[in-house]
N, C-alpha and C positions, 0 to 999 in steps of 0.2 A: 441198849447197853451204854454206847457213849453219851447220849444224853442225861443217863443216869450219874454215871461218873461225873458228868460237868456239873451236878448238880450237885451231888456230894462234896466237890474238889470247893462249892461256892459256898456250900455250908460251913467246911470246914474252916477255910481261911476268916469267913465271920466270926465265928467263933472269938479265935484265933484274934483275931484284931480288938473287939470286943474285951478279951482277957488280957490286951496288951503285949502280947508274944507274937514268934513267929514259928514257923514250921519248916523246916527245907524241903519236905518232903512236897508241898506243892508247889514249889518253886518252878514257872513252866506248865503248870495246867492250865487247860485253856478255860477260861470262865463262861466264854460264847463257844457254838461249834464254830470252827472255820468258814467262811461267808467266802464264796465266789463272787468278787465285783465284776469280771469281765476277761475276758480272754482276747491278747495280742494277735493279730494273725503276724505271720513272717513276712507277707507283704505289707500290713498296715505300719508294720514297724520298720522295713526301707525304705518303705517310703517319705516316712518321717523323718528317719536317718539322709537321707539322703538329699530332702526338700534340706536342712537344717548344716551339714555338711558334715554332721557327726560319723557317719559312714567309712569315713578315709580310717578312722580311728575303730569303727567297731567291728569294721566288716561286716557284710551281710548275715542276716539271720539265720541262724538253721533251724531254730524254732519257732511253734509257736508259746506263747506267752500266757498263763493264767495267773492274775494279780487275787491274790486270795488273802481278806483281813484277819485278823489274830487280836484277842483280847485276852492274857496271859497274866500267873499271878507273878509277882516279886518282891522283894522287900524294901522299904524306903531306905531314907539316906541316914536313919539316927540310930536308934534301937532293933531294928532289924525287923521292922512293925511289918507286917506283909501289904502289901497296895497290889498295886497292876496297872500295866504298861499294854497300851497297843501298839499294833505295827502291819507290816505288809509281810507276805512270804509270795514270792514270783518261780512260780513252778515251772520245766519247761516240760515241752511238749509239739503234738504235731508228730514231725518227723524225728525229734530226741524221744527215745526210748531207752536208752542206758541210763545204768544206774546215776546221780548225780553228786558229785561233791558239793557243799553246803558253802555258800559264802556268808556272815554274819558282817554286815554292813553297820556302820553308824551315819547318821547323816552331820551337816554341818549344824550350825547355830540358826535357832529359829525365834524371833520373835514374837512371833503369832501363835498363841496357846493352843488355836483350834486345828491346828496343818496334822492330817497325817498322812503319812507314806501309802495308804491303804486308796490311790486316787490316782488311776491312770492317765491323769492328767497333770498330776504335780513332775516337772523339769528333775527333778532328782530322779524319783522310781523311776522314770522312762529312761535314764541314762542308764541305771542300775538294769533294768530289762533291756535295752541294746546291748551296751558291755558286756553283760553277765551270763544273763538267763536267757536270751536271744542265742546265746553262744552254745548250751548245755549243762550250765549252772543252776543253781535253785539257791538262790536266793530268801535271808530274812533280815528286815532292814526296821529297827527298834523307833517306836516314837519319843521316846525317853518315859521317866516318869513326868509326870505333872502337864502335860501335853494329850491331847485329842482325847480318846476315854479314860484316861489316866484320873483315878480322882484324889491325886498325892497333892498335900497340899502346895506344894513350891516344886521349882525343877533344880536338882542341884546339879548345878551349870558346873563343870569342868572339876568335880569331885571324883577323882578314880572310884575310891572303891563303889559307890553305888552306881557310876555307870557301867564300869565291870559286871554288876551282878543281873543287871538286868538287859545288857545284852550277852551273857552268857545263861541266862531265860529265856531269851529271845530264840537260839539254837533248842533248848528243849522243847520250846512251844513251837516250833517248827518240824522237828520230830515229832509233835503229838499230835501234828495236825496232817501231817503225810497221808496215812493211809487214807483220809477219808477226802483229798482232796488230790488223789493218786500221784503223788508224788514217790518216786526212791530213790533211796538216799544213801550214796555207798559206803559212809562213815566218816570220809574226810570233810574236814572241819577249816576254810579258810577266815580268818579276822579282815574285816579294811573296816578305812572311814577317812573321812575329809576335814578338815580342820579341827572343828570342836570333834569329831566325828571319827578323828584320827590319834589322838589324844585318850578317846572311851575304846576305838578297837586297840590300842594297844593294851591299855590298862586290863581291858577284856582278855589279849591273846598271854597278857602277863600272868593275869588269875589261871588261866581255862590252865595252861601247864603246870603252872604252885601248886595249884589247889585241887584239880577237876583231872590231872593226868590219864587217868586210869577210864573215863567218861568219853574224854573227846579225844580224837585223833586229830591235831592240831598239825598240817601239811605245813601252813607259811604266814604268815602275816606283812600286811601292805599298810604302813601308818601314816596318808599323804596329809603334807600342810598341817601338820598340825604343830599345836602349843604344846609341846613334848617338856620345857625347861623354865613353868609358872614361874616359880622365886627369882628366877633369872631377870624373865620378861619385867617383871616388877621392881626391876633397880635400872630400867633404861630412861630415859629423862625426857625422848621425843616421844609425843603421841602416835600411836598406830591410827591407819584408817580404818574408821568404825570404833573406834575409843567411846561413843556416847551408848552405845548399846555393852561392848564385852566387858568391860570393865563393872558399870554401874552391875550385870549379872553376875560378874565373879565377886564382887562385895559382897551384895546383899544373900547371895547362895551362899558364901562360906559361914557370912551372920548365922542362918537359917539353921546350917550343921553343925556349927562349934560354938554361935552363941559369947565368942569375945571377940570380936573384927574391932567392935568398935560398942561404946556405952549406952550412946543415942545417934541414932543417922544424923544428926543434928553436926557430931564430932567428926562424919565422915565426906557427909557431904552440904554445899551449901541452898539455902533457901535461894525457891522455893520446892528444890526436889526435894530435899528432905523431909520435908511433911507427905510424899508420897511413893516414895522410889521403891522402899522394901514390897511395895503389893502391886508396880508398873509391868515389871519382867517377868516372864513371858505376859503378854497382854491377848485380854478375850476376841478385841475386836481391830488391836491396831497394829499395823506394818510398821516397817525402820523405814518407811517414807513419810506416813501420817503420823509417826511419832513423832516426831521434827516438825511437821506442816500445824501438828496440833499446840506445837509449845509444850508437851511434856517432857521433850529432852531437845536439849541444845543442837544448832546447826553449827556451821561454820567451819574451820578448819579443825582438823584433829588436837591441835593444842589449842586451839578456842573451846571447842567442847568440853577437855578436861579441864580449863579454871573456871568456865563455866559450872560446872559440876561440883568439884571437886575440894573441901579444904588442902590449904595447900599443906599443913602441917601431918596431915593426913599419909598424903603421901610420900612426903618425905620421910617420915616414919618409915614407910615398906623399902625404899633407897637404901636407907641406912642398912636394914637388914638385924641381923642379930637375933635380938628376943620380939623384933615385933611380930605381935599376932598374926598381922597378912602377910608378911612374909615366911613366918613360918607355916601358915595355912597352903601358900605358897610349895613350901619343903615340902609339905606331906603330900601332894598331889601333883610335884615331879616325879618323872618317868626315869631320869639317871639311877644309872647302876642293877638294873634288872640285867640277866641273859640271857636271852631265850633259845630256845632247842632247837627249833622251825628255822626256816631260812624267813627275813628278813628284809621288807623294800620299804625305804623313807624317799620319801618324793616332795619336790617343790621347786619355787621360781622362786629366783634369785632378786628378781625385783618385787615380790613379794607386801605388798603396805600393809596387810594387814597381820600376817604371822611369818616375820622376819627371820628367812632361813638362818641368818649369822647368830639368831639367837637363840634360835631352838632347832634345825634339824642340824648346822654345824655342830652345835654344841653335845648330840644325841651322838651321832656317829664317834667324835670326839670320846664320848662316854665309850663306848663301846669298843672303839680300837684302841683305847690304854690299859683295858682290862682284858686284849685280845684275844677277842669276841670274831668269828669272823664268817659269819656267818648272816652278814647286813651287807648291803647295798644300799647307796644313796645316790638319785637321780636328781639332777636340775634341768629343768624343762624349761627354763629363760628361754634358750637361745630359740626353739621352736614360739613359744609364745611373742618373742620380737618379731621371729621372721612371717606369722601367719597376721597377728592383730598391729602390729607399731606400722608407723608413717613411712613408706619404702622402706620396710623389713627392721628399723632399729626403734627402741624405745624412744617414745620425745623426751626432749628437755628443755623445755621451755615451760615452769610451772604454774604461767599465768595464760596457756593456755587451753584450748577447747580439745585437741587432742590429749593433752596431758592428763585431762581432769577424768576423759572417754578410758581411755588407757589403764589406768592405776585405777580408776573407779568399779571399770569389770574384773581388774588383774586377778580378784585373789576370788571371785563369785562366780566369774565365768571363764574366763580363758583356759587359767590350772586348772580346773576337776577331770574334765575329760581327758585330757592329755598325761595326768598321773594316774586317773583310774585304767588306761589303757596302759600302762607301766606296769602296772598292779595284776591287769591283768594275761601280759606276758610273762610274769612269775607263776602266776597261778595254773599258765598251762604248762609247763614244766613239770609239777607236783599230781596234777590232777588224777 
């Protein structure tokens, strides 16, 4: 019988694509059955946790862990064409037997086309299964579109509504993959994600109540580091760190979906990227380290990279603000002015380089308590990230240094994730 339906749910949507349409109705079905890659034991995962030091943060296991893949239908970024999106779902188990509440996870920014979550090996899912699914969560964690089996043609990088859509398919394709891969599931419904990751779970936890109320039982939402205040971000004048990678993706993605950013890459950016940028990001075979080591995107300091890259007239444009295109592309994929129903955790470090709290999670909260909203919390986890990773306990300052570069290099990749998803998920047991 389920093989049957998956087979029908893949005819249909051919169809369906074929004809140029979409369908809601299979929005969420899963194209493959569910695939067990491997199950966590509760010791192989303290012991990881605990070789690593993540353990202080996730506590010991009470489960064990089944990493189960998902290959799921959902609709692209334009016309509502249907595609599909993989991902992982982390069931727990062992010693958990109660029902579980669902976390719908996004991850950060990924350069690499071929990465998916569906890889008990990949640094993110093992955090997501200590934190989460080690704890008695169940877990579904979206590879995006355009990413591992996804065959969308682009990834539209930091586009609310179709990251919305498709991880809020990511929850139905995790319902539809439950019974057969003995998962239960008690109907509550948590949102998180990490940077870019936190930015799609919000936009996701925004939809799932506007739109999906009556579908999901939507307990809380955890939106860490992320770029919550795009238009904003785009009138700042210093480079972020990692300017050669987020940037050149939020152009050419918005290209992709609205089609007026800019006339020719030519007008956006300078040779010799512009004869090749719009088809670089996400890439089949190269890293944000062999991208650089290869010459296809600029090294050097974060404002070296963007006049590297970048016409300058280009971006003074999005500065100015008003009528221009990326700034207004900008507009429509900031998170200000939503209110959500759920209770509410924005998390991040204050020394932040790569997604500058002053500019998107003060500005968020901001949003939120003048139209009071009061039902957000916002956490800064600086002081813990100086006092565990900085040079006797404080950040350095010395910017021509080798700690400074160690520092602010891991700040916003490794030190904040685990320390706001464990923020994240002190909310989350509250509601559970």
């Amino acid at each position: 019988m389920t093989l049957f339906r998956l087979s029908c749910v893949a005819a249909a949507a051919a169809l369906l694509v074929a004809c140029g349409g979409s369908d809601d109705s299979v929005r969420g079905e899963l194209i493959d059955p569910p695939a067990v890659v491997t199950t966590l034991t509760a010791a192989q995962i303290d012991a990881t946790t605990a070789a690593s030091g993540l353990q202080a943060l996730s506590g010991k296991a009470k489960c064990d862990v089944k990493v189960v893949a998902l290959n799921y239908r959902t609709p692209g970024a334009k016309d509502g064409e249907m595609s599909n999106a993989s991902g992982v779902m982390l069931v727990p188990g062992g010693m958990c037997s109660s029902a579980a509440p669902l976390v719908a996870n996004a991850r950060g920014t990924e350069v690499l086309k071929t990465r998916t979550l569906a890889n008990p090996q990949d640094a993110e899912t093992f955090l997501l299964a200590a934190m989460y699914a080690a704890q008695g969560y169940a877990v579904v964690a979206t590879d995006y579109l355009g990413y591992a089996k996804s065959t969308y043609a682009f990834h539209p990088y930091l586009h609310a509504d179709s990251q919305a859509t498709t991880i809020i398919d990511s929850v139905r394709a995790a319902r539809n993959a439950a019974d057969a891969v003995g998962a239960k599931l008690s109907g509550k419904v948590m949102f998180t994600g990490y940077s870019q990751g936190g930015h799609a779970s919000m936009a996701a936890h925004r939809a799932a109540e506007r739109d999906h109320a009556g579908e999901f039982n939507v307990v809380a939402g955890a939106h860490l580091a992320a770029p919550y205040n795009l238009s904003g971000s785009l009138q700042v004048t210093e480079a972020i760190a990692g300017y050669q990678f987020f940037v050149p993706m939020i152009v050419t993605s918005w290209q992709k979906v609205y089609g007026n950013i800019y006339g020719s890459p030519s007008e956006a950016f300078k040779a010799p990227y512009a004869s090749y940028i719009e088809n670089l990001l996400p890439n089949p075979t190269l890293t944000t380290t062999t991208l650089i080591t290869s010459g296809n995107l600029p090294g050097g300091t974060p404002n070296q990279a963007r006049d590297a890259l970048f016409q300058p007239a280009f971006l003074t444009g999005a500065q100015q603000g008003g009528n221009n295109p990326l700034y207004q592309a900008g507009k429509k994929n900031d998170l200000l002015g939503w209110t959500p129903k759920a209770r509410v955790l924005l998390c991040g470090g204050a020394g932040d380089p790569t997604v500058p709290p002053a500019v998107h999670q003060v500005v968020m909260k901001a949003d939120f308590d003048k139209r009071g909203v009061t039902n957000v919390t916002s956490v800064d986890v600086d002081a813990a990230i100086q006092a565990t990773y900085g040079p006797d306990g404080k950040a350095p300052t010395d910017p021509t240094s080798a700690a400074f570069a160690t520092y602010y290099g891991n700040y916003h990749g490794r030190y904040e994730p685990p320390l706001c998803h464990a923020q994240a998920r002190g909310l989350f047991d509250t509601v559970k």
